[in-house]
N, C-alpha and C positions, 0 to 999 in steps of 0.2 A: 564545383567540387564540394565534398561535401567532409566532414573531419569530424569522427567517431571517436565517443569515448566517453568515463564518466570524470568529468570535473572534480569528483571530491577523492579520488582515487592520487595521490600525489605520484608521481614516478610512475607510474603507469604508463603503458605502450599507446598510444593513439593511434588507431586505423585510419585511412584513408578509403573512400570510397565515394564512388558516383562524381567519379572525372569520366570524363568527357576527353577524346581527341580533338587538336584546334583543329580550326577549320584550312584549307590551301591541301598544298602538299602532304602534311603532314598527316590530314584526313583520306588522303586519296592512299598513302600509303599503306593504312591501316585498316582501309577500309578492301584491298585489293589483295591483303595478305603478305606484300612482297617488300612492305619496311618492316622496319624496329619500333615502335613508337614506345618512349619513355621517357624519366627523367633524366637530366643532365643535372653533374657538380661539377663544377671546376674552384680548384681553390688557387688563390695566387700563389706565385712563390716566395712573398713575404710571410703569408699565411705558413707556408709550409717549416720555414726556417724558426717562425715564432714557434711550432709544433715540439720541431726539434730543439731546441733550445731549453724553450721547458721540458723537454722529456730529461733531458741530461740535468737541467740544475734540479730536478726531481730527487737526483741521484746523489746530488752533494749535501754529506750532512752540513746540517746548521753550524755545526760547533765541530772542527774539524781536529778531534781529542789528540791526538800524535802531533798537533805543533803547539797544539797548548801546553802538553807535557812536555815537550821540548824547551819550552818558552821559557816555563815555571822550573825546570831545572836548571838554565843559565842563569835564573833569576835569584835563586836560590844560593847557588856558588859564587857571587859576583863575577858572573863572565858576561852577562847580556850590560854591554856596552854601548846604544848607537848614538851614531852623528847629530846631534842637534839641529845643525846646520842643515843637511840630508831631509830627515825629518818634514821641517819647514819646508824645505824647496819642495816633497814629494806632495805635500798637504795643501801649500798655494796651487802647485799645479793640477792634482785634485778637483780642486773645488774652484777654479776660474778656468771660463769661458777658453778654447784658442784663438790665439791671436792670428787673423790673416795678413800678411803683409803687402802692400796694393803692386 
C-alpha cells in the first residue's frame, strides 16, 4: 500500500493508493467480480459511549450562569444556609475510594 500526500501540507486529506487485494478468498473474490472487497471499521461500544458522552458534555457550559445567579442571590440576602455537617459527609465521600464489604 502505498499513502499519498504532501507532508508540509498540515490538515490536508491523504490519498490512498496502490493496495493491493490479500491474497485467499478475499483475492478470489475480487478477482471474480462476485465480492465486495474493502475496508472494515468497527468501533467498540466503549468507544461509542466515550463518543456520546463527549458529544453531550460538549454541550454543557463551563460555567452554568442560572445557578450562579441563583447562588449569588441567596448569598446576597442571607438565605444560602447549608449543613456543614452535609457538606463534609458529601466531600469525604467525594473524594475516597468505595468501600467493598467482604
Amino acid at each position: 500500500m502505498r499513502v499519498t500526500g504532501k507532508s508540509s501540507s498540515v490538515g490536508a486529506p491523504l490519498g490512498v493508493g496502490g493496495a493491493k487485494p490479500a491474497s485467499g478468498a478475499t483475492a478470489a473474490a475480487a478477482a471474480s467480480g462476485t465480492g465486495v472487497v474493502g475496508d472494515a471499521l468497527s468501533v467498540s461500544s466503549t468507544a461509542q459511549f466515550i463518543a456520546v458522552v463527549r458529544a453531550k458534555i460538549a454541550k454543557v457550559p463551563e460555567i452554568r450562569m442560572a445557578k450562579v445567579e441563583a447562588l449569588r442571590a441567596k448569598l446576597e440576602s442571607n438565605g444560602y444556609n447549608p449543613d456543614g455537617e452535609a457538606v463534609a459527609d458529601g466531600l469525604v465521600r467525594e473524594h475516597t475510594p468505595p468501600r467493598h464489604e467482604p
